[in-house]
C-alpha positions in Angstrom: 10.2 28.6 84.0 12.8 26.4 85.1 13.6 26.2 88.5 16.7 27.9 89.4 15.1 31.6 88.0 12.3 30.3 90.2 13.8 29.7 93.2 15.4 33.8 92.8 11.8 34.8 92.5 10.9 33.5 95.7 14.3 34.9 97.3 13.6 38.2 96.2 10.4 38.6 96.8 10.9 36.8 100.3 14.1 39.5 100.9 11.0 42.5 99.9 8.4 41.1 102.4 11.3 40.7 105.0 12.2 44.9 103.9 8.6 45.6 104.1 7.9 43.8 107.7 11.0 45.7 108.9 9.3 49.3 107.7 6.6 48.2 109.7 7.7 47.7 112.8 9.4 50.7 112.3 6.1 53.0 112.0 4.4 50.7 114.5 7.4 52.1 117.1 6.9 55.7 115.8 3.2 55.1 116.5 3.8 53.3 120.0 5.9 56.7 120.7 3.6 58.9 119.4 0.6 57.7 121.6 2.8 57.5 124.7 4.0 61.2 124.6 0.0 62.0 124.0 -0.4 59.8 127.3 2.1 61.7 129.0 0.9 65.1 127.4 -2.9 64.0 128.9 -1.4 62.6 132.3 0.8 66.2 133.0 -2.9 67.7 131.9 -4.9 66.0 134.4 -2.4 66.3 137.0 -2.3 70.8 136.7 -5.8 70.8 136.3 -6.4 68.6 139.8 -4.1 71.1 141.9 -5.9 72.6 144.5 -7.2 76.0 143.4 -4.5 77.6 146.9 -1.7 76.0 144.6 -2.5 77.5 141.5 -3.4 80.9 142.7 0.2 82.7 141.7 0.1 81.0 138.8 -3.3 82.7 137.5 -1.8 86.0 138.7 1.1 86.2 136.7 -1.2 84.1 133.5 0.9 80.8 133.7 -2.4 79.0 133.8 -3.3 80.9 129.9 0.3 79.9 128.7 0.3 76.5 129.9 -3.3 75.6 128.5 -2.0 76.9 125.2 1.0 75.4 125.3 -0.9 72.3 126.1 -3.3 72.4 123.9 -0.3 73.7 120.9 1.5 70.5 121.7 -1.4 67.8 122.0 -2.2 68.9 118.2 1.1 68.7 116.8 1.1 65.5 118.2 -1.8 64.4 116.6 -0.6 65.7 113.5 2.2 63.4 114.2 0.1 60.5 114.9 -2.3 61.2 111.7 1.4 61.1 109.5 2.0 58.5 111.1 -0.7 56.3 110.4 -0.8 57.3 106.9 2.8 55.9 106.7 1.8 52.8 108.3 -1.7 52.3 106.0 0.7 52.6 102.9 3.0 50.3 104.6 0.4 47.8 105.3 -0.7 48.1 101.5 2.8 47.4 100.5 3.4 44.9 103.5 0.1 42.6 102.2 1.2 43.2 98.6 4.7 41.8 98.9 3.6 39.1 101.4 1.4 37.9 98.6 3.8 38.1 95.7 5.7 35.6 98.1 3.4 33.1 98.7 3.1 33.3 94.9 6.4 32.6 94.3 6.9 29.9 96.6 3.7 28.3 95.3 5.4 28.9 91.6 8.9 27.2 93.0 6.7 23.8 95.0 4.6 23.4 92.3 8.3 23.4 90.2 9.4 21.0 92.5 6.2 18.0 92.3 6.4 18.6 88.2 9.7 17.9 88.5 9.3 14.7 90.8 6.4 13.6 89.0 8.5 14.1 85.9 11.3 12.1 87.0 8.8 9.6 88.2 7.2 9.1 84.8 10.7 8.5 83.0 12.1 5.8 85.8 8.5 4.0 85.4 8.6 4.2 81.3 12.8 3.4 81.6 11.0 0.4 84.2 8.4 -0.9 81.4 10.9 -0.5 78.5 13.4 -3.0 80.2 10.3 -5.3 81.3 9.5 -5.3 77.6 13.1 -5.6 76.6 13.3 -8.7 79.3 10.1 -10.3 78.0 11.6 -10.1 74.5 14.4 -11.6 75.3 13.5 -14.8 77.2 10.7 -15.5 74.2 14.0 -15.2 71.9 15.8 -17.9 74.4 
């Protein structure tokens, strides 16, 4: 491959790492969210269940304690549905993110090795163009 098709190679495979590192973060923020409206879910929890038993008395009366225990315990599991989605996303994402990243280390492996066959190429023709005029040279002071 020459290098110009080379070097598009690495730019598009560099431009679908960059896409995939973007989804990424995106799912790692949906997960961030996730776990802090759990935290917040727990921390409401904790706080209704450490009320002293005088302040929660009317509240057992008219069942508001039932309702709120199932409404906590309805919305802590569609949360961790949430969450479970969620990391599934990222996993996949991951998969992609380590499969993209690699396909771009290939290609810029593909466009510097490119690069030093190309130097080394150059290299050889200026050192046989070098001997060729020493020869040349040599030839033409034993002529003299």
């Amino acid at each position: 491959m020459t290098r110009a098709p080379l070097q598009d190679l690495a730019r598009l495979t560099a431009a679908q790492k960059a896409f995939e590192e973007a989804q990424m973060r995106r799912l790692t923020e949906e997960e961030a969210e996730i776990r802090a409206e759990l935290a917040v879910l727990e921390q409401r929890h904790r706080a209704a269940l450490a009320l002293p038993v005088s302040d929660t008395v009317q509240h057992r009366q008219i069942g508001a304690d039932i309702l709120w225990q199932g409404w906590v315990g309805r919305s802590r599991h569609q949360l961790h549905i949430r969450l479970a989605q969620a990391l599934a996303k990222k996993g996949a994402a991951l998969r992609r993110l380590r499969r993209a990243h690699g396909r771009s280390s290939a290609a810029q492996e593909l466009v510097q090795t490119a690069r030093r066959e190309t130097r080394d190429e150059k290299i050889r023709k200026e050192i046989a163009e070098d001997q060729r005029l020493m020869v040349l040279k040599a030839a033409a002071r034993s002529e003299s």
